[in-house]
MDTraj code that builds the backbone (N, CA, C; nanometers):
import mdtraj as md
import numpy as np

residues = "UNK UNK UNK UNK UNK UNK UNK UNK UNK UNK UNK UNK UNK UNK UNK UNK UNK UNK UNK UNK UNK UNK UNK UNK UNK UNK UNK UNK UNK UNK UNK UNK UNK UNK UNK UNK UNK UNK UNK UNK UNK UNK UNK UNK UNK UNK UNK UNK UNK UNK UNK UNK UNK UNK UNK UNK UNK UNK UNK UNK UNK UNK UNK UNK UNK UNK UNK UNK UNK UNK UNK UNK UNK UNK UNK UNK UNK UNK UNK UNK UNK UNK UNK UNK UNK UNK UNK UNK UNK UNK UNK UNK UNK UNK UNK UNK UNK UNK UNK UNK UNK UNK UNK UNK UNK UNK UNK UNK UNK UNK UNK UNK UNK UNK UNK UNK UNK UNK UNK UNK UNK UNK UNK UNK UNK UNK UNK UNK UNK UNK UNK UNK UNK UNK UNK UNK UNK UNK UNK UNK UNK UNK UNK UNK UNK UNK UNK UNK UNK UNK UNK UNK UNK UNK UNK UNK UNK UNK UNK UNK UNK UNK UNK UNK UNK UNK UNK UNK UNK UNK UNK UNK UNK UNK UNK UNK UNK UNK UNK UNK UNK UNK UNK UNK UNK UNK UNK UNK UNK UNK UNK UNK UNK UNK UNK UNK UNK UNK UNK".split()
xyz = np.array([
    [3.0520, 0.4835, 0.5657],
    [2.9313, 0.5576, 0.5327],
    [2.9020, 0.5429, 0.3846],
    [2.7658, 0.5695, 0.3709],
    [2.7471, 0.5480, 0.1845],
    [2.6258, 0.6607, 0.1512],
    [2.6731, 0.7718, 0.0553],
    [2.5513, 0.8647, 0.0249],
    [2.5163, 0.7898, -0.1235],
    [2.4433, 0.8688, -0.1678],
    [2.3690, 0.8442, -0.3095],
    [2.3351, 0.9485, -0.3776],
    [2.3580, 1.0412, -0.5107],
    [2.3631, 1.1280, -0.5380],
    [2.2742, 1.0943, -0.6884],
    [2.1622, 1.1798, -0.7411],
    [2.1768, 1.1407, -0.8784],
    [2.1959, 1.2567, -0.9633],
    [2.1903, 1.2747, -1.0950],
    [2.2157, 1.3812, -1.1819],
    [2.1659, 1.5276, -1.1434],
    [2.1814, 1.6409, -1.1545],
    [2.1258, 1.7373, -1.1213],
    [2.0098, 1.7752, -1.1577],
    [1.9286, 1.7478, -1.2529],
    [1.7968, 1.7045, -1.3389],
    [1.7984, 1.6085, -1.4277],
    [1.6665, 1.5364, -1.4089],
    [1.6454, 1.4480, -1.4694],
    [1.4763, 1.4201, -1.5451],
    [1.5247, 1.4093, -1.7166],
    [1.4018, 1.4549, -1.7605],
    [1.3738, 1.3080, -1.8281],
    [1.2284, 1.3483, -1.8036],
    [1.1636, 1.1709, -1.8651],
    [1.2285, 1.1335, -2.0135],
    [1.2389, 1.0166, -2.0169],
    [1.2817, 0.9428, -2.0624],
    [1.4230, 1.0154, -2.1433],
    [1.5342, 1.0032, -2.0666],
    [1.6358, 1.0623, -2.0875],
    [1.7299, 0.9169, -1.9813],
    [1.8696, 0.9730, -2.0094],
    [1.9582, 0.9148, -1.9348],
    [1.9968, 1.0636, -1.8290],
    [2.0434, 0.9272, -1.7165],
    [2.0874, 1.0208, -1.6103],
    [2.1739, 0.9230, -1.5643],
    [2.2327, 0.9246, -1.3843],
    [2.3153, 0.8974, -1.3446],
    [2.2962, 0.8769, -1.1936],
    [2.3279, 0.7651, -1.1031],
    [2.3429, 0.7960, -0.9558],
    [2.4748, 0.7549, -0.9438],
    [2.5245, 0.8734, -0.8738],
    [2.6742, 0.8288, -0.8263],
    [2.6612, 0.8086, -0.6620],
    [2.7234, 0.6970, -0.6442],
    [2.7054, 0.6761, -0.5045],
    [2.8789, 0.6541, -0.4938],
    [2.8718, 0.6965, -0.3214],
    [3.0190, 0.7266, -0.2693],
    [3.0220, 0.6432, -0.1778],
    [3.1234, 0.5623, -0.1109],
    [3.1409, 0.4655, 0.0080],
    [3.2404, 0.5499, 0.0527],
    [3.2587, 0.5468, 0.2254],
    [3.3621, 0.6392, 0.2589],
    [3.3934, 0.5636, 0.3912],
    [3.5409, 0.5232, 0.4218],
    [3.5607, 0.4838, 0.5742],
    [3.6089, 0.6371, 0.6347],
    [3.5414, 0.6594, 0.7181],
    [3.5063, 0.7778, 0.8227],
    [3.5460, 0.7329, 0.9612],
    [3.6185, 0.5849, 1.0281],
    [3.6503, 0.5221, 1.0914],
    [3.7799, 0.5028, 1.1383],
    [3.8545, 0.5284, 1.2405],
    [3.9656, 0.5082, 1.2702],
    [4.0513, 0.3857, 1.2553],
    [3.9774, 0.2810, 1.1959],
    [4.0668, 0.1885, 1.1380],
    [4.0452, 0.1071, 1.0453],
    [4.0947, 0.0449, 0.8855],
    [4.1336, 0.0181, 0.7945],
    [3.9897, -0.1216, 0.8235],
    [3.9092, -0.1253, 0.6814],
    [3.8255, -0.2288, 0.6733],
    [3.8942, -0.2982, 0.5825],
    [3.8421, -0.4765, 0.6093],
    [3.8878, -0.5470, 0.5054],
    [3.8024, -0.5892, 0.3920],
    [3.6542, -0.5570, 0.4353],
    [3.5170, -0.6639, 0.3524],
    [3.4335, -0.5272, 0.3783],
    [3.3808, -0.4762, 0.2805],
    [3.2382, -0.4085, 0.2996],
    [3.1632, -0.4785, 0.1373],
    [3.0027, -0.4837, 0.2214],
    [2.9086, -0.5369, 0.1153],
    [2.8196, -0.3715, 0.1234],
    [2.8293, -0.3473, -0.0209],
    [2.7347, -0.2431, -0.0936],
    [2.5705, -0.3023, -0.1393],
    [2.4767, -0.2492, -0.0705],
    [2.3227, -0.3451, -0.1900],
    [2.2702, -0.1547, -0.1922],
    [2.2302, -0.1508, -0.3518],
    [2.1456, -0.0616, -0.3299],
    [2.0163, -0.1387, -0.4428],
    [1.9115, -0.0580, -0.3888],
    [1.7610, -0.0756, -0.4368],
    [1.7103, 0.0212, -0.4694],
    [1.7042, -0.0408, -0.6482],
    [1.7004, 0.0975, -0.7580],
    [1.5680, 0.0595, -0.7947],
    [1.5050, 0.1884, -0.8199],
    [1.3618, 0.1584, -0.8149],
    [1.3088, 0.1082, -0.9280],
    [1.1896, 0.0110, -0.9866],
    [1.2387, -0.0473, -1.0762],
    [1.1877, 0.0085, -1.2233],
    [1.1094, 0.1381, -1.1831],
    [1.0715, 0.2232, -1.3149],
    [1.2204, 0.2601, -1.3231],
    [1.2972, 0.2939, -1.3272],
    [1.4337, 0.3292, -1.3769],
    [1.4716, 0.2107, -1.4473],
    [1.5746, 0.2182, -1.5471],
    [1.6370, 0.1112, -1.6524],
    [1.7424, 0.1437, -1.6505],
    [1.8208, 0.0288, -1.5613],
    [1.9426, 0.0450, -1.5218],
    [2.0472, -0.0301, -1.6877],
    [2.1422, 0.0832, -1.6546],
    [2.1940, 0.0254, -1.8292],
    [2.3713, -0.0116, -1.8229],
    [2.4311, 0.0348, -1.6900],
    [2.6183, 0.0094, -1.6988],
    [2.6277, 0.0424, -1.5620],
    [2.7272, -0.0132, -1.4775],
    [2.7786, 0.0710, -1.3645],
    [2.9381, 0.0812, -1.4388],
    [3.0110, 0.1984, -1.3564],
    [3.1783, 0.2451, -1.3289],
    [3.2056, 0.1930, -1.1770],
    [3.3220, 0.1303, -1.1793],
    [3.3570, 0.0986, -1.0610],
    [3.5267, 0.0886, -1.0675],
    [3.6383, 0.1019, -0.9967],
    [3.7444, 0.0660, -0.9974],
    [3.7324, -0.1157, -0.9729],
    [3.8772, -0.1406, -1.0052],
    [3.8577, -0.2866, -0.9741],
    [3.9013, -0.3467, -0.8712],
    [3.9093, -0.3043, -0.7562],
    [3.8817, -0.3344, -0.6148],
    [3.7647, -0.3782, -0.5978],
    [3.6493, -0.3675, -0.6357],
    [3.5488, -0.4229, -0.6064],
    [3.5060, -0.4743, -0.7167],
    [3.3669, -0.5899, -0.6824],
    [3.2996, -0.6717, -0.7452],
    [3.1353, -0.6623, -0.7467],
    [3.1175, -0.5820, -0.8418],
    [2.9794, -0.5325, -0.8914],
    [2.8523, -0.6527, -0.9315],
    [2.7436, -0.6625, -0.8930],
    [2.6876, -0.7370, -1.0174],
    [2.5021, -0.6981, -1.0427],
    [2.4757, -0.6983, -1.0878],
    [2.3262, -0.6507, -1.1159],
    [2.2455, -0.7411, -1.1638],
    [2.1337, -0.7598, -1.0607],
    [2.0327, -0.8741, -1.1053],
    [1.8637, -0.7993, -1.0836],
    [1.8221, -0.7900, -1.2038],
    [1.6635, -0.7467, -1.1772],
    [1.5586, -0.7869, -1.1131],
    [1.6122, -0.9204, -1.0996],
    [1.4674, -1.0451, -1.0639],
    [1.4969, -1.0072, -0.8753],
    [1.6482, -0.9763, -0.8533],
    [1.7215, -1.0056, -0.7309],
    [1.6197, -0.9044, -0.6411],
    [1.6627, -0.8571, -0.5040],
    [1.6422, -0.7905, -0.4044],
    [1.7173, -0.7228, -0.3043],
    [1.7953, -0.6415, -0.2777],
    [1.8437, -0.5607, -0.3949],
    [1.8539, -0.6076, -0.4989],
    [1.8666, -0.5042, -0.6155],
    [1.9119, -0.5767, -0.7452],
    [2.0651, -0.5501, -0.7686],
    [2.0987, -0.4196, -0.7192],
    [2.2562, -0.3974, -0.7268],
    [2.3276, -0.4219, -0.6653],
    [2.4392, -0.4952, -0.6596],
    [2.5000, -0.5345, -0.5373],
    [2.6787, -0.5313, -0.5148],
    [2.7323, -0.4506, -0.4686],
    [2.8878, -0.4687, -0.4641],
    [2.9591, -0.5017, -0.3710],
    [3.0589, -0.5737, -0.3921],
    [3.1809, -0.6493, -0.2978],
    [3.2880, -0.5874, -0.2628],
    [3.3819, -0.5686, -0.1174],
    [3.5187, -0.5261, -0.1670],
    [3.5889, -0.6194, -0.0537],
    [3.6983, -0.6706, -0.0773],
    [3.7309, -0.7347, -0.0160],
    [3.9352, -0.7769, -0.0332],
    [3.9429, -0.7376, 0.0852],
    [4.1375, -0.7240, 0.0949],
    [4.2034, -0.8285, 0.1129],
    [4.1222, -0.9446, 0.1704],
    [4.1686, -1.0450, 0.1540],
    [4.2412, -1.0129, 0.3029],
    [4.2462, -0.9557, 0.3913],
    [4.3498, -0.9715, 0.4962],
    [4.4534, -0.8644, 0.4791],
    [4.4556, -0.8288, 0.3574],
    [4.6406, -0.7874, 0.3270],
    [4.6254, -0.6528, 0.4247],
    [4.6884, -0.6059, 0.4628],
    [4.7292, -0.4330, 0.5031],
    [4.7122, -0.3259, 0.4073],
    [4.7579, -0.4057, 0.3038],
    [4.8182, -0.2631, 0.1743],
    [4.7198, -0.2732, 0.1003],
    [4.5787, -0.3798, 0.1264],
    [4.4980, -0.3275, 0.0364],
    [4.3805, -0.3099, 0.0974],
    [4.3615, -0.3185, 0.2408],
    [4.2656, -0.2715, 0.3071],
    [4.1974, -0.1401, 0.2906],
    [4.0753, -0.0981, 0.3221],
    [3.9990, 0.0362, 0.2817],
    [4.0068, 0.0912, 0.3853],
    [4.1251, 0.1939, 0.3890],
    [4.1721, 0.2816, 0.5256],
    [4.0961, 0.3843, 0.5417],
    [4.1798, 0.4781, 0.6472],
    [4.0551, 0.5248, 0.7209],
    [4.0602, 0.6859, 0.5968],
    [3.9334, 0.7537, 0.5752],
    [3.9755, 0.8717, 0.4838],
    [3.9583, 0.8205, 0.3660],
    [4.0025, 0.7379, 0.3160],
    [3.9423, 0.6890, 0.1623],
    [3.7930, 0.6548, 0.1240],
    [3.7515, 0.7313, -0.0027],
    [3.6281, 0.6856, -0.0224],
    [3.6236, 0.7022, -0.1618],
    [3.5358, 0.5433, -0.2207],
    [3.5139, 0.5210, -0.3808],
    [3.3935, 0.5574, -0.4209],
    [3.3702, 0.5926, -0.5232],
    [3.2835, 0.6165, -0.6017],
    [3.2329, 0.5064, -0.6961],
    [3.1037, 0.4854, -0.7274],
    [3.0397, 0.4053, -0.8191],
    [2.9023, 0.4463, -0.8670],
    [2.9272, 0.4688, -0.9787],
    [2.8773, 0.4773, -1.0583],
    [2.7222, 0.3988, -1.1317],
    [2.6136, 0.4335, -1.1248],
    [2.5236, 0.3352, -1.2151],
    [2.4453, 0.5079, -1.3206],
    [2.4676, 0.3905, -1.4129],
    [2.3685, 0.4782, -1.5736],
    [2.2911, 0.4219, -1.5902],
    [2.1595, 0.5275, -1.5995],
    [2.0469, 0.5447, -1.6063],
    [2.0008, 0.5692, -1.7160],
    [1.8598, 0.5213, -1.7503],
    [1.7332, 0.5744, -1.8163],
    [1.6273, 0.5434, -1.7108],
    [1.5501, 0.7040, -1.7080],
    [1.4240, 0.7668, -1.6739],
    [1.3002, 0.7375, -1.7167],
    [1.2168, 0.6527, -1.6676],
    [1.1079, 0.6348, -1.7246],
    [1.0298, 0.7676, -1.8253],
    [0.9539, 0.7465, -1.9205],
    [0.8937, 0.8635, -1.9751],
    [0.7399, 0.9064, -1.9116],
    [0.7499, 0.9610, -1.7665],
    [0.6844, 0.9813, -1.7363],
    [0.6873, 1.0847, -1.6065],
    [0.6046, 1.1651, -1.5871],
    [0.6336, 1.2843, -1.4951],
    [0.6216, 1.2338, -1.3401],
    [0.6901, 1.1663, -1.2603],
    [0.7048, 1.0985, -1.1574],
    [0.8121, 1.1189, -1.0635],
    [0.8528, 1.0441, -0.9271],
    [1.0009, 1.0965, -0.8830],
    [1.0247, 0.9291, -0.8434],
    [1.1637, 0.8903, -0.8864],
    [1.2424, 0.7701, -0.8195],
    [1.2813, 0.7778, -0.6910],
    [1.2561, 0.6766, -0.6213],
    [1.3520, 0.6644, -0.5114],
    [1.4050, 0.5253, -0.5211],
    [1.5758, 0.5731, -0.5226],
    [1.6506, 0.4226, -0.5005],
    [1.7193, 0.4766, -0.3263],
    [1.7470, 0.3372, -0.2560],
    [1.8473, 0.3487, -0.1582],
    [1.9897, 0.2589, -0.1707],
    [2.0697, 0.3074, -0.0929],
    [2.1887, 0.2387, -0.0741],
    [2.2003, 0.2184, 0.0744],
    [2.2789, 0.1178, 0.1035],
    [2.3393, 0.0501, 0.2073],
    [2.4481, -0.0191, 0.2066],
    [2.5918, 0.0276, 0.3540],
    [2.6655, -0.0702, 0.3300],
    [2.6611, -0.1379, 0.4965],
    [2.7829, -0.2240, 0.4923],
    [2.8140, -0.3125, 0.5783],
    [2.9672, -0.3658, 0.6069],
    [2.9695, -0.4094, 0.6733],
    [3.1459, -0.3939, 0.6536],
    [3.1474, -0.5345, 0.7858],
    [3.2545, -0.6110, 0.7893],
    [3.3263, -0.7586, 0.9146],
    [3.3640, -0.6950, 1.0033],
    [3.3796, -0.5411, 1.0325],
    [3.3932, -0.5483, 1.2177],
    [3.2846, -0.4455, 1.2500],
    [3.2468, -0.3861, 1.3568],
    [3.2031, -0.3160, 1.4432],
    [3.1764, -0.1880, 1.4231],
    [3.1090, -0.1736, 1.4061],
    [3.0935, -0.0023, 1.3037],
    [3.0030, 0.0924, 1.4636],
    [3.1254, 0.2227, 1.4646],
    [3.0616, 0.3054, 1.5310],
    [2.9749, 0.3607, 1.5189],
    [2.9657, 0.4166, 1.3935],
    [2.8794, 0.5281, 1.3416],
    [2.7434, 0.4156, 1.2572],
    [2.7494, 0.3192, 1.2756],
    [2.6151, 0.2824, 1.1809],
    [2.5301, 0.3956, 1.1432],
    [2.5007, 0.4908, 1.1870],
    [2.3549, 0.5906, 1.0983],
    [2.3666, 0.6177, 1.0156],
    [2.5181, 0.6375, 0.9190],
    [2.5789, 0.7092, 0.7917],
    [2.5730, 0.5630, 0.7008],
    [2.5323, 0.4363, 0.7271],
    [2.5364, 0.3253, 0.6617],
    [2.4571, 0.2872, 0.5886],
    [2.3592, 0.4306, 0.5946],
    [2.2396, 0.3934, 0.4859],
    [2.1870, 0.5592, 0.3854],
    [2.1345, 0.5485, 0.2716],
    [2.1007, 0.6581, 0.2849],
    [2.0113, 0.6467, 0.1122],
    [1.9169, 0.7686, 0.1269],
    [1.8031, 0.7229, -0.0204],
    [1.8035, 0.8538, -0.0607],
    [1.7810, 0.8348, -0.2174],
    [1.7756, 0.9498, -0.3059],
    [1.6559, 0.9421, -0.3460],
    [1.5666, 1.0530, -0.3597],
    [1.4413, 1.1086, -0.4219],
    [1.4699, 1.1593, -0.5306],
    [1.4519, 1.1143, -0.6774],
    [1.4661, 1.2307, -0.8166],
    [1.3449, 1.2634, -0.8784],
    [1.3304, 1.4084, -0.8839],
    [1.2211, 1.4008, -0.9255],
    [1.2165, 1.3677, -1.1060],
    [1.1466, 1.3662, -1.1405],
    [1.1590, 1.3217, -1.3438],
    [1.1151, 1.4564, -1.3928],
    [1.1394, 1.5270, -1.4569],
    [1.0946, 1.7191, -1.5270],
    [1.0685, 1.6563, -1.7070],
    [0.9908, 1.7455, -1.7371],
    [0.9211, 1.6975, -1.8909],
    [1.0671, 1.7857, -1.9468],
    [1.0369, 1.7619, -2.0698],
    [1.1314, 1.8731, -2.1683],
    [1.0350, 1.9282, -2.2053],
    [1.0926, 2.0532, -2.2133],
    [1.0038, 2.1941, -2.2444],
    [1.0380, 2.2200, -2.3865],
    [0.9702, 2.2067, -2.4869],
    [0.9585, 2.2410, -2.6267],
    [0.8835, 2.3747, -2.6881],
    [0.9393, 2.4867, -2.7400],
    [0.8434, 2.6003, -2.8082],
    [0.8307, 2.5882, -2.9275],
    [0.7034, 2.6323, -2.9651],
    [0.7126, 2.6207, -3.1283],
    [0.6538, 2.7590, -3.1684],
    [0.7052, 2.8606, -3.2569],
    [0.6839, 2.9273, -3.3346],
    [0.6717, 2.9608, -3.4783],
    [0.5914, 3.0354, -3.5127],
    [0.5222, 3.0070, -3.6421],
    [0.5577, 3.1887, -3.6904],
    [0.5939, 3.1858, -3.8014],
    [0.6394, 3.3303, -3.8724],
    [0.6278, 3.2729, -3.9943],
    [0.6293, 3.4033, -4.1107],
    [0.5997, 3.4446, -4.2620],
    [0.7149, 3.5214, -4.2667],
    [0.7133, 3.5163, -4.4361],
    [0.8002, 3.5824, -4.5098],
    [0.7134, 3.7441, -4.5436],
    [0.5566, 3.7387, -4.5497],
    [0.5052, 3.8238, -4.5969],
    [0.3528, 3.8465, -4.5007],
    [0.3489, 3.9291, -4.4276],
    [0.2329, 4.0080, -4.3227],
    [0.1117, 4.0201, -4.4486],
    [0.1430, 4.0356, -4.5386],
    [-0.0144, 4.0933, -4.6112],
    [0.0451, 4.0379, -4.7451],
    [0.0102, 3.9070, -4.8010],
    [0.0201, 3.9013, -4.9144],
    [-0.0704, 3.8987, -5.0300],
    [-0.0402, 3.9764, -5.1083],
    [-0.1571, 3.9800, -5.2360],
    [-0.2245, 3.8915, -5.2924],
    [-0.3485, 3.9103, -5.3823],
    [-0.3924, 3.7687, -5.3801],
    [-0.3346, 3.6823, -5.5032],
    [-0.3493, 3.6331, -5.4526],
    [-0.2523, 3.4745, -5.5469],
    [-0.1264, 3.4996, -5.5517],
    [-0.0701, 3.5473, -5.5114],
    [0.0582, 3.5937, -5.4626],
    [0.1126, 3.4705, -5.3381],
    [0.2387, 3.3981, -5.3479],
    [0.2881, 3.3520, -5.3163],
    [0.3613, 3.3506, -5.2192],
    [0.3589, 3.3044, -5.0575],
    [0.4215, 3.3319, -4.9686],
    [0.4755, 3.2415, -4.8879],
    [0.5625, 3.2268, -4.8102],
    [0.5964, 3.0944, -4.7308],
    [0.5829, 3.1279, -4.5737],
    [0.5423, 3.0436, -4.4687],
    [0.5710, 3.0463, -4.3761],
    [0.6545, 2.9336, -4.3102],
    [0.7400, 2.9412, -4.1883],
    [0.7895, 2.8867, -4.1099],
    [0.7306, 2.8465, -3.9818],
    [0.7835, 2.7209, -3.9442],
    [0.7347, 2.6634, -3.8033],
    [0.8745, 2.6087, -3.7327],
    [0.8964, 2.6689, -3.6504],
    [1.0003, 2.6722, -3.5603],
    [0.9904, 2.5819, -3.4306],
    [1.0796, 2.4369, -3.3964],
    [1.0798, 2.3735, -3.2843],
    [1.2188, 2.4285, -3.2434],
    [1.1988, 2.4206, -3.0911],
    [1.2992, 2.4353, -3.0378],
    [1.3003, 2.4154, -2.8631],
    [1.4218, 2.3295, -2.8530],
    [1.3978, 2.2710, -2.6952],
    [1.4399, 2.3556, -2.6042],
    [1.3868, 2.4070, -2.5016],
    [1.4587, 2.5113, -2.3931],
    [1.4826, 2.4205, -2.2796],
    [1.4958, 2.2806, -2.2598],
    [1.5058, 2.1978, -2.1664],
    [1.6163, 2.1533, -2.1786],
    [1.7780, 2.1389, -2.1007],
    [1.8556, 2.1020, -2.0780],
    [1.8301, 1.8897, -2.1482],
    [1.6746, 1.8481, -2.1407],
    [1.7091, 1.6529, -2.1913],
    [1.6509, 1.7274, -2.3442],
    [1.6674, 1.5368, -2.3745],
    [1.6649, 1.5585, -2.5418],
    [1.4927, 1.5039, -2.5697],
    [1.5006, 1.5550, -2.6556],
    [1.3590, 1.4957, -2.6595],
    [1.3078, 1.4528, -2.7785],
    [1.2258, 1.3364, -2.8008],
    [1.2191, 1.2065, -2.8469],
    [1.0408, 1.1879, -2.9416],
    [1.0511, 1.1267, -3.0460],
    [0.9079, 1.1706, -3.1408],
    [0.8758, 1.2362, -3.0902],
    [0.8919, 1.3349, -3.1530],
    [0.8645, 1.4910, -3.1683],
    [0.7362, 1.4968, -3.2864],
    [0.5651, 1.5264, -3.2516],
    [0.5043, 1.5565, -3.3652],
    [0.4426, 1.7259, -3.3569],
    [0.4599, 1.7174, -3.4584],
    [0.3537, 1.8650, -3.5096],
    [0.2906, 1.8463, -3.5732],
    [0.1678, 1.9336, -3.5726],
    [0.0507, 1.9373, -3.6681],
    [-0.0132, 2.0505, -3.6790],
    [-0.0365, 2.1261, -3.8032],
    [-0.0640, 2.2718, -3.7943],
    [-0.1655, 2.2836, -3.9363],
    [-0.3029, 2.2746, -3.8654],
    [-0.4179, 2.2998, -3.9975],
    [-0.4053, 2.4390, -4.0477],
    [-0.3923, 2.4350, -4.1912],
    [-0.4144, 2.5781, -4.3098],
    [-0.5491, 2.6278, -4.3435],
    [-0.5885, 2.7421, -4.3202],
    [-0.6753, 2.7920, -4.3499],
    [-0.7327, 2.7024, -4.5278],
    [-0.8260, 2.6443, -4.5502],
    [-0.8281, 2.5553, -4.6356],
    [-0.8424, 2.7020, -4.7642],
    [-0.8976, 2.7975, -4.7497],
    [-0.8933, 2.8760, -4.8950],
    [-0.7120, 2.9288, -4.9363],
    [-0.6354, 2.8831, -4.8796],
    [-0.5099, 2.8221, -4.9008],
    [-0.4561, 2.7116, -4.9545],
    [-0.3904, 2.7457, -5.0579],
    [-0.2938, 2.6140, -5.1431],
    [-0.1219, 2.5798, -5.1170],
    [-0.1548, 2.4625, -5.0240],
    [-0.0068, 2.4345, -5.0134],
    [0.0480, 2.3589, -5.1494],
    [0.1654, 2.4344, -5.1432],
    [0.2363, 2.4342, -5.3021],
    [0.3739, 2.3571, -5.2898],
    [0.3978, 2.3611, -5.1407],
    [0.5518, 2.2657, -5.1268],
    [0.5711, 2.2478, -4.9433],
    [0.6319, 2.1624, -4.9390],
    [0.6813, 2.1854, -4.7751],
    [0.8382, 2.1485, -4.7406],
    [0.9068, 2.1926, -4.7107],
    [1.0576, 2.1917, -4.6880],
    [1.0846, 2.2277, -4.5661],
    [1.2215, 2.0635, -4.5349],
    [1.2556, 2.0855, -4.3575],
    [1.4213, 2.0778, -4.3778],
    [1.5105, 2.1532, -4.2918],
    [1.5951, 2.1841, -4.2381],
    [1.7129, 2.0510, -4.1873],
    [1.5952, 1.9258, -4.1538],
    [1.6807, 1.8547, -4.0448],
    [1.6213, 1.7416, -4.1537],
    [1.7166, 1.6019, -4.1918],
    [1.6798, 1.5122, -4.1952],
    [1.5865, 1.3980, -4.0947],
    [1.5888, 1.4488, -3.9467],
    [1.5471, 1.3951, -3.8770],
    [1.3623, 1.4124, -3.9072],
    [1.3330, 1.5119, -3.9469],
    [1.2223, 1.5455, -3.9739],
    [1.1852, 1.4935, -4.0928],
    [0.9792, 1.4451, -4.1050],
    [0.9863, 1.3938, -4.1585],
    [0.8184, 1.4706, -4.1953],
    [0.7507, 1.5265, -4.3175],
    [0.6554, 1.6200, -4.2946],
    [0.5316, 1.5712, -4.4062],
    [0.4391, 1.6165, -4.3932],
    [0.3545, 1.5739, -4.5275],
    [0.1957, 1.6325, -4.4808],
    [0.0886, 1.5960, -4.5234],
    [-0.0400, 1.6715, -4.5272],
    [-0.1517, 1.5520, -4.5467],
    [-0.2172, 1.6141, -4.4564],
    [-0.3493, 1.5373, -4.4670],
    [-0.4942, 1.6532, -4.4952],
    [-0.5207, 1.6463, -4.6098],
    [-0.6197, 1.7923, -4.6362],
    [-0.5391, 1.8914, -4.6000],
    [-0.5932, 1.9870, -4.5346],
    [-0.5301, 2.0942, -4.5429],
    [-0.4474, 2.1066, -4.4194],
    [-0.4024, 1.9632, -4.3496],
    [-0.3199, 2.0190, -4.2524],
    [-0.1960, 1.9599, -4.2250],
    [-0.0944, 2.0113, -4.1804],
    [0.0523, 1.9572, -4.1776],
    [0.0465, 1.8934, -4.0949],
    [0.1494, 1.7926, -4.1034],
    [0.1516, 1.6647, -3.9941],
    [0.3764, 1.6626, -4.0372],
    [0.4102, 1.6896, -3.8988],
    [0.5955, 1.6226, -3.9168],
    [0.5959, 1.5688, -3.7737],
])
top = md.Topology()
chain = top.add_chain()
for i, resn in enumerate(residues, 1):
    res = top.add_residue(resn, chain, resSeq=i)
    for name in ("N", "CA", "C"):
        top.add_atom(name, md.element.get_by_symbol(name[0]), res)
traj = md.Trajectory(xyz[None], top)
């Protein structure tokens, strides 16, 4: 049997993960199963994990594009018995866009499979934005005139992904004189066009 699992959320343009599981559920020991899964191709497939019993390889142009081998060669002691099941791994990047993937998997195996219906199976992910708040506070509610005051502008992500050019822009009442602007994070990068902030 082969499921397909991917990350528990997955936010645009972020990394994520499908872990897919192969499992003999069969009363007797396989020697050859072929893995193809078909990853959809807005996803950007970037590494698989695999033990080295099997033989992985990934081709974009291909059909599937992912494709894995396992194979015992005959032996007993290294056949894929019954109750054992591997895991493999592919890492992801999420397109940046609010959409849902579907990849499938499929295996196959050199003898006679009872259960074929468990030999296939597809994952739906949906893609979730990152949720960003921004708040804006002062040092001073009523300041006198020509009197000097600073305010703050506050980002902050409440979304489990990370999130990526990040802009703000916040026009000043123009009978206002900006006198300096100072940020927290080197990542930030801030400046003015007339009277309005741009980071």
């Amino acid at each position: 049997s082969v499921s397909i699992e991917s990350s528990p959320i997955v936010y645009a343009d972020n990394d994520f993960e499908y872990i897919i599981t192969v499992a003999n559920e069969d009363i007797y020991p396989i020697n050859e199963i072929n893995l193809s899964v078909d990853i959809d191709d807005r996803a950007e497939f970037h590494e698989s994990n695999y033990t080295s019993d099997w033989v992985c390889n990934y081709d974009q142009t291909a059909s599937p594009d992912f494709r894995c081998y396992f194979n015992a060669e005959n032996d007993p002691d290294d056949m894929f018995q019954k109750g054992r099941s591997d895991t493999i791994v592919l890492k992801m990047h999420a397109p940046n866009e609010l959409t849902s993937l579907t990849t499938s998997a499929n295996v196959t195996t050199g003898i006679v499979d009872n259960s074929p219906d468990d030999n296939n199976d597809t994952n739906t992910t949906s893609i979730h934005p990152v949720d960003l708040e921004i708040i804006k506070g002062t040092d001073n509610e009523e300041p006198g005139r020509n009197q000097p005051y600073r305010y703050t502008l506050r980002v902050t992500n409440l979304s489990g992904g990370e999130a990526k050019d990040i802009e703000v822009e916040d026009p000043i009442d123009e009978r206002l004189n900006i006198t300096s602007i100072a940020n927290n994070d080197a990542n930030w990068s801030c400046g003015t066009t007339g009277h309005t902030i741009h980071c």
